[in-house]
FIZAFI-622650 format. One record per atom (N, C-alpha, C): x, y, z; residue in three letters. Coordinates in steps of 0.1 Angstrom, whole numbers, padded with zeros to 4 digits, always signed. Atoms other than C-alpha are relative to their C-alpha. Example, Ala and Ser with C-alpha at 12.3 -4.5 7.8 and 13.67 -1.06 7.14 Angstrom:
// residues 2
+0009-0012+0000ALA/+0123-0045+0078ALA/+0009+0012+0000ALA/-0009-0011+0000SER/+0137-0011+0071SER/-0008+0011+0008SER/
This chain:
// residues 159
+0010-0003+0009UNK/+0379+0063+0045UNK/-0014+0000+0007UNK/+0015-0001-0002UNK/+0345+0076+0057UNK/-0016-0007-0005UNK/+0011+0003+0009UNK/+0313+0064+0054UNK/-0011+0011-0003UNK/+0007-0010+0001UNK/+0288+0083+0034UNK/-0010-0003+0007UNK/+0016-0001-0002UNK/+0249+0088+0050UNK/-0006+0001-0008UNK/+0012-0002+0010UNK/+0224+0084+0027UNK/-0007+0002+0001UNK/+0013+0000-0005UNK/+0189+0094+0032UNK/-0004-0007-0003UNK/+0004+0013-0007UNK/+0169+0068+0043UNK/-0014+0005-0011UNK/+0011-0008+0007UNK/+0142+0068+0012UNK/-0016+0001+0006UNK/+0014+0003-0003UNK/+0104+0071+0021UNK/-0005-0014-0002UNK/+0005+0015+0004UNK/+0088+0039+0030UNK/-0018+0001-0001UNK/+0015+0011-0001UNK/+0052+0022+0020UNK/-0002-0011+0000UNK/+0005+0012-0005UNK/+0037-0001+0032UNK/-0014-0004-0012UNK/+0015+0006+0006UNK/+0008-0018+0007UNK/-0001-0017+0004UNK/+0009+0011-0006UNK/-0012-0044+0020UNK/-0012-0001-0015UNK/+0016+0009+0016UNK/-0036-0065-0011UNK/+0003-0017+0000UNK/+0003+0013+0000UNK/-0045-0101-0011UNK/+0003-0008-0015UNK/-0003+0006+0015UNK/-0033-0100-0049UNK/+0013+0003-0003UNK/-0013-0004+0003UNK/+0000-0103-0060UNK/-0001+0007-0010UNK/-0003-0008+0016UNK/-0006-0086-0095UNK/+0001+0017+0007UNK/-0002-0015-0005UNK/-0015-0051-0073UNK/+0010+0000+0005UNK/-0016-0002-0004UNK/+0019-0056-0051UNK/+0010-0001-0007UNK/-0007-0005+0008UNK/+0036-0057-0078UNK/-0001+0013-0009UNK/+0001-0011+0006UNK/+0025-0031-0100UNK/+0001+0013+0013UNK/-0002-0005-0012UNK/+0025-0011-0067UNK/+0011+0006+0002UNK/-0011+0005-0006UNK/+0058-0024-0057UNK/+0008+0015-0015UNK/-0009-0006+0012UNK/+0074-0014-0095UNK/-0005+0017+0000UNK/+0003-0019-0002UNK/+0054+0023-0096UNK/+0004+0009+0011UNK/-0001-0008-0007UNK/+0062+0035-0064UNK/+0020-0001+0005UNK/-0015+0000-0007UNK/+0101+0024-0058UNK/+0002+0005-0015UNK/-0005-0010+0011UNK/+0107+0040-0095UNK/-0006+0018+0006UNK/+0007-0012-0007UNK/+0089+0069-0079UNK/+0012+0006+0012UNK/-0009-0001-0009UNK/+0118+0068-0051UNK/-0006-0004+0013UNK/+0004+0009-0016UNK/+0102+0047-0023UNK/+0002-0008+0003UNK/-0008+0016+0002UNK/+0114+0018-0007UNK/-0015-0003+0006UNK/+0015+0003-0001UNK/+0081-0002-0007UNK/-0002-0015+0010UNK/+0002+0012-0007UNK/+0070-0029+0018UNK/-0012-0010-0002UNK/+0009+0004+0000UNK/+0049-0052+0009UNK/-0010-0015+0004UNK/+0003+0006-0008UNK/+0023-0074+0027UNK/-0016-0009-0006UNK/+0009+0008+0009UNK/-0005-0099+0012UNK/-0014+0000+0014UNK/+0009-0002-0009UNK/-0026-0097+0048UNK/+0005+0011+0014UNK/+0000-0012-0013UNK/-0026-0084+0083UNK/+0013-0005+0006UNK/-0007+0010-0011UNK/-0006-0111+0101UNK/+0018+0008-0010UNK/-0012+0001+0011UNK/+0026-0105+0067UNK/+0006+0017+0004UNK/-0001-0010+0004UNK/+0018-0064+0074UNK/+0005+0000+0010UNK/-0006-0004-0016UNK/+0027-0066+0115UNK/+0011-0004+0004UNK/-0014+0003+0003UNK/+0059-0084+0104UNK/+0004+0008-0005UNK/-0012-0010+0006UNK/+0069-0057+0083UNK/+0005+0016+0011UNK/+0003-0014-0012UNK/+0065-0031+0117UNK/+0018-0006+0005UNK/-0017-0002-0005UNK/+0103-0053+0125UNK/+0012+0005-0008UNK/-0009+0000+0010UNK/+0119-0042+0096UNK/+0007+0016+0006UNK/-0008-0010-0008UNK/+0126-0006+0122UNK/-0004+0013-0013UNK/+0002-0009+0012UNK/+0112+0016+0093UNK/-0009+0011+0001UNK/+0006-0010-0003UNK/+0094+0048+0096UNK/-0012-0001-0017UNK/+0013+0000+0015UNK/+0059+0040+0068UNK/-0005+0016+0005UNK/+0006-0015+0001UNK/+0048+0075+0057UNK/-0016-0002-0010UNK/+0015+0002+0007UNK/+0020+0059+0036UNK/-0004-0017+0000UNK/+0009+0012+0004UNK/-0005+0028+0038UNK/-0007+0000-0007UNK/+0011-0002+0009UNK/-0021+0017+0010UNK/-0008-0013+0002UNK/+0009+0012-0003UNK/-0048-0008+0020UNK/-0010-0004-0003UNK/+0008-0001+0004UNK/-0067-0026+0005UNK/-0016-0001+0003UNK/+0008+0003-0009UNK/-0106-0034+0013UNK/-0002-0013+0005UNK/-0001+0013-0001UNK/-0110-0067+0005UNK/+0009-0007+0005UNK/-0013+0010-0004UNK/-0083-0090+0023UNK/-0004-0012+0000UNK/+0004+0012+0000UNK/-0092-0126+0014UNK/+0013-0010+0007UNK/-0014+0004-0004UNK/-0068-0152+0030UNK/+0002-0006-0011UNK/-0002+0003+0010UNK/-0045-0166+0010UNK/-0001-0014-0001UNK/+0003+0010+0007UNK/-0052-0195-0012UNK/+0010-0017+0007UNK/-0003+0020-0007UNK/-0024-0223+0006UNK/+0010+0011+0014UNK/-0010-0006-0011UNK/+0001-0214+0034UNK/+0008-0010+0001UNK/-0012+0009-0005UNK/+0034-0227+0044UNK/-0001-0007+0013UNK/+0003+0009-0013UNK/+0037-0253+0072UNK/+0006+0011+0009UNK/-0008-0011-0013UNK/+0041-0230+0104UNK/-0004+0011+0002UNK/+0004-0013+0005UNK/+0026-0202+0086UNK/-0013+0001+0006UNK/+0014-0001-0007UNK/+0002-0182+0106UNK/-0010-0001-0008UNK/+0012+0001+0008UNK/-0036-0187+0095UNK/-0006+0016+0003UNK/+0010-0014+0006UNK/-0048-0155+0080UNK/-0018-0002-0003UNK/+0013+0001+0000UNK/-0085-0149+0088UNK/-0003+0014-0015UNK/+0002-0015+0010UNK/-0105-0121+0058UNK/+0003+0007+0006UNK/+0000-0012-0009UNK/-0103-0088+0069UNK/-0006+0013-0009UNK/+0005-0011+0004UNK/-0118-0054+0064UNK/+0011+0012-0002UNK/-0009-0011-0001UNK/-0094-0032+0055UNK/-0005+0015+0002UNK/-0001-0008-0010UNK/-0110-0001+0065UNK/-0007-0003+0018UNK/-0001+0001-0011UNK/-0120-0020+0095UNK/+0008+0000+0007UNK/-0010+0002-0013UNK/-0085-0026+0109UNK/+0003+0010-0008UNK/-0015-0008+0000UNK/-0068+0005+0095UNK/+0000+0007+0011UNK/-0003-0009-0016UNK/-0074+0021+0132UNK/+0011-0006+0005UNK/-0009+0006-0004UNK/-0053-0007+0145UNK/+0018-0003-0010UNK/-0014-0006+0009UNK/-0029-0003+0113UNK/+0009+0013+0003UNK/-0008-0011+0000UNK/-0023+0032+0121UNK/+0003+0001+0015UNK/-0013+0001-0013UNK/-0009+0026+0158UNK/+0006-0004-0001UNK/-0014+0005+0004UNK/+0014+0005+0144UNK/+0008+0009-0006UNK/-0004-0013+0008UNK/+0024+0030+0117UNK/-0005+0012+0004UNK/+0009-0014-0003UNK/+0012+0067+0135UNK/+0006+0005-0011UNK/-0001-0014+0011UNK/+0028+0087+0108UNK/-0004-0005-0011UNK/+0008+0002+0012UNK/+0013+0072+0080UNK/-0009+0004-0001UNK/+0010-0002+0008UNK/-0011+0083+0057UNK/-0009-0011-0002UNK/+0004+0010+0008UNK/-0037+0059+0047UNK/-0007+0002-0013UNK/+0004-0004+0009UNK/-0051+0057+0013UNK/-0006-0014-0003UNK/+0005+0012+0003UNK/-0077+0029+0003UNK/+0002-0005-0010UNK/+0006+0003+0018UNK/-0080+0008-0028UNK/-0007-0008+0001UNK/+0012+0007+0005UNK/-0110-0010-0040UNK/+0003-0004-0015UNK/+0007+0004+0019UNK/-0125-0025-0073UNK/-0015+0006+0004UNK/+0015-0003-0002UNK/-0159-0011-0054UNK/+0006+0013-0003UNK/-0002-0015+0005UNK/-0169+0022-0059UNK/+0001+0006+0013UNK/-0001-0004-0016UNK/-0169+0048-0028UNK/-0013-0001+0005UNK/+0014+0002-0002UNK/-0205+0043-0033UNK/-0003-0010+0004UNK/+0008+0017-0001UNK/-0209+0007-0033UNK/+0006-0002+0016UNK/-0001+0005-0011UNK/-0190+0004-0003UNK/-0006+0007+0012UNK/+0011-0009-0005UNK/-0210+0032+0014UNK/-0014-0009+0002UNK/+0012+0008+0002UNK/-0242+0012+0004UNK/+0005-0018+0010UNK/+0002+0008-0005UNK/-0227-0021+0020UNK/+0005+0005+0015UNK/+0000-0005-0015UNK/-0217-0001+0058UNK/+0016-0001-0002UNK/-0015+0000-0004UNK/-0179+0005+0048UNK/+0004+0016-0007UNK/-0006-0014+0001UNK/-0173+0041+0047UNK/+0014+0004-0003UNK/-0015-0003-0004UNK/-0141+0048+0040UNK/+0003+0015+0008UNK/+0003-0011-0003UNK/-0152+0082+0049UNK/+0012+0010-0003UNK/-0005-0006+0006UNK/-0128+0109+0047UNK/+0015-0002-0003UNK/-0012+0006+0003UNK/-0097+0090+0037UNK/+0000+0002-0013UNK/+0000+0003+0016UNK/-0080+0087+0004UNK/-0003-0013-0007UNK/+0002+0009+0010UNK/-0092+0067-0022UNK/+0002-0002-0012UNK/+0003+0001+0016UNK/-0086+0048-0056UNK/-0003-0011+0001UNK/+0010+0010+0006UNK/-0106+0027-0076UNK/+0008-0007-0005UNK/-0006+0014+0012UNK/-0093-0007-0091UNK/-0004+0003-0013UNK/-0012+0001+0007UNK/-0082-0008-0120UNK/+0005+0014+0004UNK/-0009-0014+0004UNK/-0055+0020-0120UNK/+0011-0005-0006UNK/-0011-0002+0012UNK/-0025+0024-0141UNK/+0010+0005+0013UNK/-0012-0013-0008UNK/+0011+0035-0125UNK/+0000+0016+0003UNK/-0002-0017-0002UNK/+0003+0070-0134UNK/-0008+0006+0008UNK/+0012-0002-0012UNK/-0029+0072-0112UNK/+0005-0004+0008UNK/-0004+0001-0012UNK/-0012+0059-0083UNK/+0011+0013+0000UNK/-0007-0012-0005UNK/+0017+0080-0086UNK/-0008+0016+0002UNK/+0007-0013+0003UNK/-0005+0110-0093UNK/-0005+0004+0017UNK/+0010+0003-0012UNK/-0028+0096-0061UNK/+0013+0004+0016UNK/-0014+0006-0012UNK/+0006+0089-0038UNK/+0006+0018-0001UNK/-0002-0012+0001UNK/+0018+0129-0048UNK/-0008+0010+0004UNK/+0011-0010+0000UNK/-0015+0145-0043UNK/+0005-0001+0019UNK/+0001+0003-0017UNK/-0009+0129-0004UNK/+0015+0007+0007UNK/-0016-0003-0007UNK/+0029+0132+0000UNK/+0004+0007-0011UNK/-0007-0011+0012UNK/+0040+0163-0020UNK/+0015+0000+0002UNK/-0014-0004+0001UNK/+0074+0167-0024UNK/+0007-0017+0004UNK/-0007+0010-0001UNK/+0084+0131-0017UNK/-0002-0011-0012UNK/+0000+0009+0015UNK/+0071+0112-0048UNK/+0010+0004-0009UNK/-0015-0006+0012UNK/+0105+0111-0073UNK/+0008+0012+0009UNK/-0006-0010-0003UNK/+0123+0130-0052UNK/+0018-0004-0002UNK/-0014+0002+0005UNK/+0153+0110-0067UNK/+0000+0003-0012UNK/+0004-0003+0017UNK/+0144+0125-0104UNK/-0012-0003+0000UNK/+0015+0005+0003UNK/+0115+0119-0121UNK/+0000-0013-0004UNK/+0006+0012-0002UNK/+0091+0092-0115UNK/+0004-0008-0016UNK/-0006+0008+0013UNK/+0105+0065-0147UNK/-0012-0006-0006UNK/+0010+0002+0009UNK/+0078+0052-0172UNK/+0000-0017+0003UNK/-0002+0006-0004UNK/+0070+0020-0159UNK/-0007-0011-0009UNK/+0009+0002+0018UNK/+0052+0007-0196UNK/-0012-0002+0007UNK/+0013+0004-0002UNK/+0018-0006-0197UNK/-0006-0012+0010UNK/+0006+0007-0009UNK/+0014-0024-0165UNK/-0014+0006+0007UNK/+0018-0004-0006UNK/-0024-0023-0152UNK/-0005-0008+0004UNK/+0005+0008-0010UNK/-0038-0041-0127UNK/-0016-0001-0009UNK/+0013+0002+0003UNK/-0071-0059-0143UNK/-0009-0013+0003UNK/+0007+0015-0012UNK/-0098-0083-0126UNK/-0004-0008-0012UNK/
């Protein structure tokens, strides 16, 4: 008896210092058909580079606060800029896309010297259907490419 080959589905990578966005994330984009990796800092996101997986999209956030306790052993996570390191994100990942998310506007972070400049961006709060929308506008033909994207009810990331 043979084995079948299955294609290997599209991965992302999201990086956020909040578990409520990796989740809603997580749920919108693997109903979408993506197998989704997800990473709470920098140190969690250069661990998921062993997982041998080809990321076609980063979604990162700006703010990266460390997290609140750590496990004994557990590297210490400094803040971070998330469009400051995504140069160093995207050598790890080259074929990825990046796409920002904030709760700032593109303005406010403009006004404090964080350009995201010509990257993609969305604004905190979003809804599943704004990401998917956002994640399709970037990668056409791979969002739902197992059927259509599944109604994921009224989850919404709110501060």
């Amino acid at each position: 008896m043979g084995t079948m080959n299955t294609p290997q589905k599209p991965t992302v990578l999201v990086i956020d210092d909040d578990p409520q966005i990796l989740l809603l994330c997580s749920r919108s984009l693997e109903r979408s058909g993506f197998t989704v990796l997800t990473a709470s800092g920098l140190a969690s996101a250069k661990e998921a580079t062993t997982q041998r997986r080809q990321v076609v999209l980063l979604i990162v956030d700006v703010l990266l606060r460390p997290p609140a306790f750590r496990l004994p052993g557990q590297e210490v996570e400094k803040a971070a800029n998330g469009i400051e390191v995504l140069p160093s994100l995207q050598r790890l990942f080259p074929h990825a896309l990046p796409l920002i998310i904030s709760a700032y506007t593109k303005d406010e972070l403009i006004a404090q010297g964080h350009d995201p400049g010509h990257t993609a961006f969305l604004q905190k709060p979003f809804d599943p259907s704004a990401l998917r929308r956002t994640v399709e506008a970037l990668l056409p033909g791979l969002a739902g490419q197992e059927g259509e994207p599944a109604d994921v009810g009224n989850d919404m990331w709110v501060d």
